[in-house]
BADOBA-893557 format. One record per residue (C-alpha): x, y, z. Coordinates in steps of 0.5 Angstrom, whole numbers, plus 500, padded with zeros to 3 digits. Layout:
! residues N
((X; Y; Z))
...
This chain:
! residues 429
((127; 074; 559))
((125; 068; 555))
((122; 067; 548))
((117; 063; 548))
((117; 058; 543))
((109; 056; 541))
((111; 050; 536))
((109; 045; 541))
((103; 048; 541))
((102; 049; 534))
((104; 043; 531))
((099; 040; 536))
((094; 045; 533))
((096; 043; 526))
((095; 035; 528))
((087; 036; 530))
((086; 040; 524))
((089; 037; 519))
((085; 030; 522))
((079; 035; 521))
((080; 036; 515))
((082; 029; 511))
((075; 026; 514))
((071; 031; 510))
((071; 028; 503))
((070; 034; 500))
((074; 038; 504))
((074; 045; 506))
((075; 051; 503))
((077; 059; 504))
((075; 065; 503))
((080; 071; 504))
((078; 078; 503))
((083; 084; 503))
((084; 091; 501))
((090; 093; 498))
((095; 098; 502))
((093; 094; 508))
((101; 090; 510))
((098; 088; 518))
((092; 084; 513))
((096; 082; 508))
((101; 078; 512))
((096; 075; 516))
((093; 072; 509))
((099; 070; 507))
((100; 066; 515))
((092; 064; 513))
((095; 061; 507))
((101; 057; 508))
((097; 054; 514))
((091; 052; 510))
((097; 048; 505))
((100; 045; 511))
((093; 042; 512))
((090; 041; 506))
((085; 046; 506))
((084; 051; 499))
((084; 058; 499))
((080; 063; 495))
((084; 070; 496))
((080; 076; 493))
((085; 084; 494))
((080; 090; 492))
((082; 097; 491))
((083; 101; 497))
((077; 107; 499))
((071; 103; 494))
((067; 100; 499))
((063; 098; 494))
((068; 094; 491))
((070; 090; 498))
((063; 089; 500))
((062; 085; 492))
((067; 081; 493))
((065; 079; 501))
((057; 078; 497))
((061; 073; 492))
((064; 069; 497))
((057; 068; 501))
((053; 066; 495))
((059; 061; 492))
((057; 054; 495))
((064; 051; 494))
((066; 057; 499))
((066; 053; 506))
((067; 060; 510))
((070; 068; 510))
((075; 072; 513))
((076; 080; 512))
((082; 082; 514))
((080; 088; 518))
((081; 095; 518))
((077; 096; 512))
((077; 103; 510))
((070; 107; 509))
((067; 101; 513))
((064; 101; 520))
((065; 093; 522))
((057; 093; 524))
((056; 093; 516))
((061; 088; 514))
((058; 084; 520))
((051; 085; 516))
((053; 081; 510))
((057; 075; 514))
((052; 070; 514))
((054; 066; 522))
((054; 060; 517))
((061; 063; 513))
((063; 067; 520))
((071; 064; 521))
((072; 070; 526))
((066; 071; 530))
((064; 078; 528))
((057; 077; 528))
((054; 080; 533))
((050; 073; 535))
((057; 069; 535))
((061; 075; 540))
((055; 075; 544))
((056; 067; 544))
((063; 067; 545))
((061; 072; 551))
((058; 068; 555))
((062; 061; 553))
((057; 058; 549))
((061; 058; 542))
((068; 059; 539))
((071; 066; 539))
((075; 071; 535))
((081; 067; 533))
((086; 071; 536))
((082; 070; 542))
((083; 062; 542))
((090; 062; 540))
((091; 067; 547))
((088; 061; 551))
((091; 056; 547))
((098; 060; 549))
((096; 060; 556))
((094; 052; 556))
((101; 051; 553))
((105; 055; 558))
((101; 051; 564))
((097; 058; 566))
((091; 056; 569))
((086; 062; 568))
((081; 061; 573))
((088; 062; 578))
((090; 068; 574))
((090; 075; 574))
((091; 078; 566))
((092; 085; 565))
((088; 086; 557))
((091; 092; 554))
((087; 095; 547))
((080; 095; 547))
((079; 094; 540))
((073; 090; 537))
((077; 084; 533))
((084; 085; 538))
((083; 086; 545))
((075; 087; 547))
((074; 079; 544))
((079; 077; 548))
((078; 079; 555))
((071; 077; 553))
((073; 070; 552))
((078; 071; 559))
((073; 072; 563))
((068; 067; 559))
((073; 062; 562))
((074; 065; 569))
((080; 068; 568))
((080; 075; 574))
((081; 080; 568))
((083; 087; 567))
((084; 092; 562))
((087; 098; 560))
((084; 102; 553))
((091; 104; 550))
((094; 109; 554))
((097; 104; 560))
((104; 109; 561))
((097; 114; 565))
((095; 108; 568))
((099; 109; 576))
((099; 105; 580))
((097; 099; 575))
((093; 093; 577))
((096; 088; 579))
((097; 081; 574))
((101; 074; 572))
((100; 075; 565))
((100; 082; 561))
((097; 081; 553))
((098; 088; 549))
((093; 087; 543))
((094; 095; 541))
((098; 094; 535))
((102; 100; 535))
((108; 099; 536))
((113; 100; 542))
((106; 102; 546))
((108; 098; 551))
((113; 103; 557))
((118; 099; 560))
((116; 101; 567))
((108; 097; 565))
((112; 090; 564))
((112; 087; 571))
((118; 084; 573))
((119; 077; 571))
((112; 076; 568))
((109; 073; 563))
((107; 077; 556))
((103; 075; 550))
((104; 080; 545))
((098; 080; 541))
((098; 086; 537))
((103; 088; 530))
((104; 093; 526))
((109; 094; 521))
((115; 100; 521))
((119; 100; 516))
((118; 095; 512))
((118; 090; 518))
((113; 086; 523))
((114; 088; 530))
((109; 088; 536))
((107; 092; 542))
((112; 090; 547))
((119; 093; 544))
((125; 091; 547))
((127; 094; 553))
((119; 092; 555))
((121; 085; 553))
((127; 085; 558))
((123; 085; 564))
((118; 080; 561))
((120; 073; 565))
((118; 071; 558))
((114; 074; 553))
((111; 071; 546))
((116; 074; 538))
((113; 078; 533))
((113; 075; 529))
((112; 068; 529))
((108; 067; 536))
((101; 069; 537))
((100; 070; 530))
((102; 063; 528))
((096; 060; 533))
((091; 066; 531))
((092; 063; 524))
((091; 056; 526))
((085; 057; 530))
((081; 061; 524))
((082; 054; 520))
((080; 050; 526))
((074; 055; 526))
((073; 054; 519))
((071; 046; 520))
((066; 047; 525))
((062; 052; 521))
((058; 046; 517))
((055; 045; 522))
((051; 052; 522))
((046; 052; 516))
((043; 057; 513))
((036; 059; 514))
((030; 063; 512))
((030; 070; 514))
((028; 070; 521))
((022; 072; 522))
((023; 076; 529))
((028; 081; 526))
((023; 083; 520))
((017; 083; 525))
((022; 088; 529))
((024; 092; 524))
((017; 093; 521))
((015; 095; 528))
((020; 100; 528))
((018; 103; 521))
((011; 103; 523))
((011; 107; 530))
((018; 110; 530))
((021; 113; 537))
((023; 119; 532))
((018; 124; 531))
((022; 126; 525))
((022; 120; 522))
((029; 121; 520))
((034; 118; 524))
((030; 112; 525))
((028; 111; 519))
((036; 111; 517))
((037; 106; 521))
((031; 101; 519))
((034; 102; 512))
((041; 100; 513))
((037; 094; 517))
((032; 092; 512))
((039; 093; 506))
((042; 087; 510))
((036; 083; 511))
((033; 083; 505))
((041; 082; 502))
((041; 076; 505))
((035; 073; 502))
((036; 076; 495))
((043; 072; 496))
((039; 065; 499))
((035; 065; 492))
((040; 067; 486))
((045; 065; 483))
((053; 067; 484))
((053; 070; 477))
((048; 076; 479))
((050; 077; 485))
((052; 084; 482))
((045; 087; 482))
((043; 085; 489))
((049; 087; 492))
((050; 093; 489))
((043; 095; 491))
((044; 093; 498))
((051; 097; 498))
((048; 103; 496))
((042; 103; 501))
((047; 102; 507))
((052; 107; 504))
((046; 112; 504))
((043; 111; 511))
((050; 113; 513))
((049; 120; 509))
((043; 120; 512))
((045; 119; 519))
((051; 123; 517))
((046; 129; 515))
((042; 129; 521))
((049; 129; 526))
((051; 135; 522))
((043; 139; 522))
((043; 137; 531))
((050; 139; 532))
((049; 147; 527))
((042; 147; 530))
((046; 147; 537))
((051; 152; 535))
((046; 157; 532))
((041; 157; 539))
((041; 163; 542))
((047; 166; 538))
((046; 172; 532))
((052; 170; 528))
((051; 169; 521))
((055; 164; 519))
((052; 159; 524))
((045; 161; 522))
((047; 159; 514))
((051; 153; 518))
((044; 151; 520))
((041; 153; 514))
((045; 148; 509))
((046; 142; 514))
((038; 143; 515))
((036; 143; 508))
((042; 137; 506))
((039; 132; 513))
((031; 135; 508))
((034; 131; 503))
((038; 125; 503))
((032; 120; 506))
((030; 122; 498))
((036; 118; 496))
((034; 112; 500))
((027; 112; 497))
((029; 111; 491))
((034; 105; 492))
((028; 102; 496))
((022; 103; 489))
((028; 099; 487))
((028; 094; 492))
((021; 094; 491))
((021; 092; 484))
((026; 086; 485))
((023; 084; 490))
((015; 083; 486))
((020; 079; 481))
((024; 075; 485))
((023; 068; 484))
((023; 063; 491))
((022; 056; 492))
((015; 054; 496))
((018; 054; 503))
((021; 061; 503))
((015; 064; 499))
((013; 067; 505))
((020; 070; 507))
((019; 074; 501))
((013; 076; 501))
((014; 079; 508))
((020; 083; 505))
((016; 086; 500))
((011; 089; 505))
((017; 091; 509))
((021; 094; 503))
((014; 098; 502))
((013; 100; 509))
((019; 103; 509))
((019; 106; 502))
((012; 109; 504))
((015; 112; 511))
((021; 114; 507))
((016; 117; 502))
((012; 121; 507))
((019; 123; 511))
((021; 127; 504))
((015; 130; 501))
((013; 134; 507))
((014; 132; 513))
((017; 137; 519))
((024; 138; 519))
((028; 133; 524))
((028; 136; 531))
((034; 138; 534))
């Protein structure tokens, strides 16, 4: 078995960087959100560091506390909003935060990473620069003399920022591509393949008897184990590698190198007003919902309003008060997954409970009904609050008219919401 020694590649890499980055006067900047107690990202944000030195590229790193999402998603708004602040990377997982939501207050302008659903649905086909981890795989296979259009490459993990960009780039570039969600060890008989990539990021997930004999492994997901940073192929696995890539010092090292040489093309991507097809979508749903009930949909027009008309708020005010309407918009998505939550537990009791005497689950129905009755009242709420800042929002002429269009979408949705709570008819199972 051979280490593969990616310092060619990485200096290479390093080289076209840091040309980027002396022919833009003013530079480039980046932002970097972390939580606290989460290793795998600190020490990603620790490899975006020493490689954004060694390109000359500044570096704003915000930690926040673990379990306040409220928190995170503040200090993501405040990196937005800053204009010296080039583009963002949050390290993932963040805790009590569905990526969909983190991706909701990433404008495509600031998106290092790709997690926007417009960019991974761009990168999908080919047609814009993928997650970073994904890049630096095709960077490593580049480097090895592997053409992927004549390979055949075995994914492991299925995760949104690890394995599932990843085979998705493969394949944008041609690559013959098969994947393994996690359990490859159940997987008999394995696909056949050149090049295996394990981005689980568990480690030792990778059995022995999954690695071919003398092929190529590029080992993509890490974890810590006492202390240390060891990937997923351990080493009886990495034995029968031809050659396979160190953790660390291999995949991570390019992954940290292709988000910087991802964070000086996104000046080209300007932010604009709101775009009017996804109110006028949202509208649609609030006025004629697919829901009788009104609630589930209603949960998720107004985590999709939130985001929406959080990003407006953020075109027009400045940094310092960014508090308000990010907080605002915090807890109205916050409150359409309760809500959505709520309406879960109501379907699934009312499910146990059909055509069943047991007196717990008929009380079981009764709570979670009366909770999925109540909480559209909490997001009706927030919405007079959206309302009100709305009507006193100051824009410039040219966005007068996004405004405006919130506003009459913010009281259309707080209208429904309003009809949903005062009366209308307990969500159907």
């Amino acid at each position: 078995m051979a280490t593969i020694d990616l310092t060619p590649a990485v200096l290479e890499l390093r080289g076209a960087l840091r040309r980027r980055v002396v022919q833009r006067p003013r530079g480039f900047r980046l932002g970097i959100v972390v939580e606290a107690d989460n290793p795998a990202g600190a020490s990603f944000a620790r490899s975006l560091e020493r490689e954004a030195a060694e390109a000359g590229v500044d570096v704003e790193r915000v930690q926040t506390p673990r379990h306040q999402p409220e928190r995170t998603l503040l200090a993501l708004d405040r990196l937005v909003v800053d204009p010296r602040i080039d583009g963002i990377v949050i390290m993932q997982p963040v805790l009590d935060l569905p990526p969909a939501v983190i991706a909701a207050h990433l404008p495509a302008s600031k998106d290092v990473e790709a997690v926007t659903p417009n960019a991974r649905a761009l990168a999908a086909d080919g047609l814009h620069r993928s997650t970073p981890v994904a890049e630096a795989c095709l960077v490593a296979l580049e480097h090895l003399e592997i053409d992927p259009t004549r390979a055949r490459i075995l994914v492991v993990g299925h995760g949104p920022s690890g394995g599932r960009p990843i085979a998705q780039r493969l394949l944008a570039a041609g690559a013959q591509v098969s994947i393994v969600q996690r359990d490859i060890g159940e997987v008999v008989p394995l696909p056949p393949y050149d090049v295996l990539i394990s981005a689980v990021g568990a480690a030792g997930v990778i059995p022995p008897g999954a690695v071919l004999p003398g092929t190529t492994v590029l080992d993509v997901g890490t974890s810590f184990v006492a202390g240390r940073l060891v990937g997923d192929v351990g080493p009886e696995a990495a034995a029968r590698a031809g050659r396979v890539t160190p953790v660390p010092g291999g995949i991570g090292r390019l992954t940290a190198v292709c988000a910087l040489v991802a964070l000086t093309e996104l000046h080209s991507r300007r932010p604009g007003p709101l775009a009017a097809w996804s109110l006028l979508e949202t509208l649609a749903r609030i006025v004629s919902p697919a829901d009788p009930a009104g609630g589930a949909a209603l949960a998720a027009v107004t985590g999709a309003l939130a985001a929406a008309l959080d990003g407006l708020c953020r075109m027009h005010d400045a940094a310092g008060s960014i508090g308000d309407s990010g907080a605002l918009a915090v807890r109205l998505l916050l409150a359409a997954d309760r809500d959505r939550d709520a309406l879960s537990a109501y379907r699934a009791a009312r499910r146990r409970a059909d055509g069943s005497a047991d007196g717990a689950g008929r009380e079981r129905l009764a709570l979670t009904r009366q909770a999925a009755e109540q909480a559209p009242g909490e997001i009706g709420l927030l919405l007079d609050e959206l309302v009100e800042r709305l009507e006193r929002l100051v824009t410039t002429p040219a966005l007068e008219l996004d405004r405006r269009l919130g506003l009459r979408l913010a009281q259309a949705a707080r209208d429904a919401v309003q009809e949903v709570s005062s009366g209308s008819p307990a969500p159907s199972g």
